[in-house]
N, C-alpha and C positions, 0 to 999 in steps of 0.2 A: 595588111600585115607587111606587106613588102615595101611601103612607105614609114613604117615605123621609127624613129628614135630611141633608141635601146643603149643608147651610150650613156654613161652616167656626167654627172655634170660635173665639173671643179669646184673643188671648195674655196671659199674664199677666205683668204690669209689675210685680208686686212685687219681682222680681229683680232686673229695669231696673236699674241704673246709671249716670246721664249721662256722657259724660265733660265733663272740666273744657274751656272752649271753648281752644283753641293759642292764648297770648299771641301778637300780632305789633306788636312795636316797631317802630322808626323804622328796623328794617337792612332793610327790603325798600326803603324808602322814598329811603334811602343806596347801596343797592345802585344802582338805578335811576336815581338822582342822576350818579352815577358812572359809569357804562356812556352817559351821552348825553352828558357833558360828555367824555370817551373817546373815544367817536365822532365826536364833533363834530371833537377835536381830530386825529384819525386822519383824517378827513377836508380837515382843511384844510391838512393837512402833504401829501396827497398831491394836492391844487389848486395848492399852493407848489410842488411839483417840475413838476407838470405844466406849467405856464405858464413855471417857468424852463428847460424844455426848449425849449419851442415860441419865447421871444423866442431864445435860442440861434439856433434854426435861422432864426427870420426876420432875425437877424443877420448871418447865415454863421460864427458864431466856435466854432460846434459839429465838432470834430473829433472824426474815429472811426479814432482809433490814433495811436501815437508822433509 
């Protein structure tokens, strides 16, 4: 036991390969562009209904049916 080898051995990298590193162009950049200006506008379309409901009702001119 006390003459044992218990170190583990090195691997050999002559096989190694790197890979080539994943190009990332400007569409993550566009994607992300897009999706807040989306939002944004998803957003303020449902500010615009919400506020023309609510002058509605502080009006009285909000009817619910025929």
């Amino acid at each position: 036991m006390k003459n044992d080898d218990l170190r583990a051995d090195r691997d050999e990298l002559d096989d190694f390969v790197p890979r080539t590193p994943a190009k990332r162009g400007s569409n993550l950049v566009m994607q992300v562009a897009a999706g807040v200006f989306l939002g944004g506008l998803a957003l303020w379309l449902v500010q615009l209904a919400a506020t023309t409901l609510y002058a509605k009702m502080m009006l009285g001119t909000f009817t619910f049916g025929g």
